[in-house]
BAFI-3210 file (N, C-alpha, C; in Angstrom, 3 decimals, decimal comma, padded with zeros to 6 digits):
// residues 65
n [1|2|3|4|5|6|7|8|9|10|11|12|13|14|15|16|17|18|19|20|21|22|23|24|25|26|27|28|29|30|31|32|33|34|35|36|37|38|39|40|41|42|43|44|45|46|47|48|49|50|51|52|53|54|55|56|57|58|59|60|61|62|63|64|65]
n.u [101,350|102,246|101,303|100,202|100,300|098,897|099,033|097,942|098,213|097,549|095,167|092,820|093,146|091,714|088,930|088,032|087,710|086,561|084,156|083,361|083,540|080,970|079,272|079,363|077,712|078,562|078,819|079,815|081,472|082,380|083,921|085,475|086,883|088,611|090,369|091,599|090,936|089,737|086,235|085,798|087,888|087,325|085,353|086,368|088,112|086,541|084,821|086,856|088,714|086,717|085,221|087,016|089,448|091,998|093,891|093,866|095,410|097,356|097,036|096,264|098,848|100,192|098,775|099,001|101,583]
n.v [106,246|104,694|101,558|102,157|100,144|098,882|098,061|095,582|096,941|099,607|099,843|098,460|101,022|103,084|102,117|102,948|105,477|105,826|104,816|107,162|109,460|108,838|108,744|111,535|111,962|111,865|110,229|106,704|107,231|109,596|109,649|107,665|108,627|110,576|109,225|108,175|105,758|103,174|102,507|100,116|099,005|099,745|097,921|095,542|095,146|095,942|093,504|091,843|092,770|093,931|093,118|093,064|093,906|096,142|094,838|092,213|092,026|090,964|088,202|087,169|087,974|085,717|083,935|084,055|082,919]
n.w [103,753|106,658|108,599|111,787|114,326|117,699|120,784|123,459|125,519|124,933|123,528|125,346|127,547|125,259|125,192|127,421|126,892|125,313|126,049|127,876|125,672|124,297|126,250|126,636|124,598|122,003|118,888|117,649|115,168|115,397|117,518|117,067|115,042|116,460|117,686|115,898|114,356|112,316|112,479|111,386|112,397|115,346|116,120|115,782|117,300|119,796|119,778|120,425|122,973|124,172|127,098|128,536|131,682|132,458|133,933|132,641|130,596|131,070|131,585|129,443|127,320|128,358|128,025|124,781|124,604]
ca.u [101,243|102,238|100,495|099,769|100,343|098,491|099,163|096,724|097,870|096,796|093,725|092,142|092,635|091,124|087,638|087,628|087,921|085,376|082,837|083,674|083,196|080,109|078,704|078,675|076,958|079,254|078,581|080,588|082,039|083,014|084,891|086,685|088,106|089,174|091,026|092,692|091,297|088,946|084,839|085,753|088,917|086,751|084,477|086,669|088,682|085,578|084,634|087,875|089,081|085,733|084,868|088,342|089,899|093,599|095,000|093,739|096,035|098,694|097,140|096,057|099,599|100,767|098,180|099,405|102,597]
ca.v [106,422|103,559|101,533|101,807|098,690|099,075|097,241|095,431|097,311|100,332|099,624|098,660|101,932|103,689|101,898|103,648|106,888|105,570|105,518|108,527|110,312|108,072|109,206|112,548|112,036|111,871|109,612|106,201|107,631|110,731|109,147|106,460|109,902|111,630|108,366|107,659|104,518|103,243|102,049|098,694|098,440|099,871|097,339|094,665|095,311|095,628|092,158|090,437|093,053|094,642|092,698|093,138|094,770|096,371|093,815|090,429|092,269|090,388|086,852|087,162|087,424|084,733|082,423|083,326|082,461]
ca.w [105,176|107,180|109,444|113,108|115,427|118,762|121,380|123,926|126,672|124,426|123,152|126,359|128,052|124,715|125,408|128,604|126,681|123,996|126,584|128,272|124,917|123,878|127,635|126,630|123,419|120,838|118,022|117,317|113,878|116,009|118,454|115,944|114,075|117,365|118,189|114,580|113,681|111,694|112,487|111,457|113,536|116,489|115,865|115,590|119,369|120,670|119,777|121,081|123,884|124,641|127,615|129,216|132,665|131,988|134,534|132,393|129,591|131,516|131,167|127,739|126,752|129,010|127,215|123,952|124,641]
c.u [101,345|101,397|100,444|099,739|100,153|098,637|098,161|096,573|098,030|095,184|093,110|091,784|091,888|089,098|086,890|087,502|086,849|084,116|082,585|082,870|081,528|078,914|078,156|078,086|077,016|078,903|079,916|082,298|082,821|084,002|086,329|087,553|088,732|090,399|092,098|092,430|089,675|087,478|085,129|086,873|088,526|086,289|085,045|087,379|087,758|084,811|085,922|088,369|088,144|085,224|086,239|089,078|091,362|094,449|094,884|094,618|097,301|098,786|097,126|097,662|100,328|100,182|098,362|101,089|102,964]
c.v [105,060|103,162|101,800|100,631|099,399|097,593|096,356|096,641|099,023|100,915|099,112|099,863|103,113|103,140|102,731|104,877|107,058|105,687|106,336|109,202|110,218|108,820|110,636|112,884|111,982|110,326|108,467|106,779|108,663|110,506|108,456|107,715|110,522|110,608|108,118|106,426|104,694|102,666|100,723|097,839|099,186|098,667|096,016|094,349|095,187|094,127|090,982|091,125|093,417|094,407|092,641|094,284|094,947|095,152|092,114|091,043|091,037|088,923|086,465|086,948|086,378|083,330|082,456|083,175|081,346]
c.w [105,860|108,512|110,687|114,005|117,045|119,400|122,271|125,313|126,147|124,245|124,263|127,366|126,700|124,655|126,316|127,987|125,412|125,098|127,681|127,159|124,256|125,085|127,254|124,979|122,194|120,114|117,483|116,304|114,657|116,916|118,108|115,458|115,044|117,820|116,980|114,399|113,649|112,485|112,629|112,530|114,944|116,990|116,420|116,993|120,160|120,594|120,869|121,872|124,704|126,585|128,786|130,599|132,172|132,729|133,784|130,868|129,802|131,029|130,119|127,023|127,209|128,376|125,765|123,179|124,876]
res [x|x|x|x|x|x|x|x|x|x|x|x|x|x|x|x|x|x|x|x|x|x|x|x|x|x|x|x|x|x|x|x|x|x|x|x|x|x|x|x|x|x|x|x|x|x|x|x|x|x|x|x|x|x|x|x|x|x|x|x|x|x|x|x|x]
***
């Protein structure tokens, strides 16, 4: 099964939908499986995008370019 490559301007609007689902009570683990990815690669976006508005998607790649 091959991999998955998400983008940033992906994975920022799935946070919004992580705590949406989180809101109504659903359980990390539960959310990660409804989404298709794993706990640790939740985990790991939420460390380095977590803190992020969809419009600083823009600068982010401007700075690592």
């Amino acid at each position: 099964m091959p991999q998955k490559r998400y983008g940033v301007d992906q994975i920022i609007p799935m946070f919004r939908r992580v705590d949406v689902e989180l809101g109504k009570g659903k359980k990390t683990p539960e959310v990660c499986r409804l989404l298709g990815i794993s706990n640790k690669t939740y985990y790991r976006w939420r460390q380095k995008y977590g803190g992020m508005a969809p419009g600083m998607t823009k600068e982010l790649k401007a700075l690592q370019e």
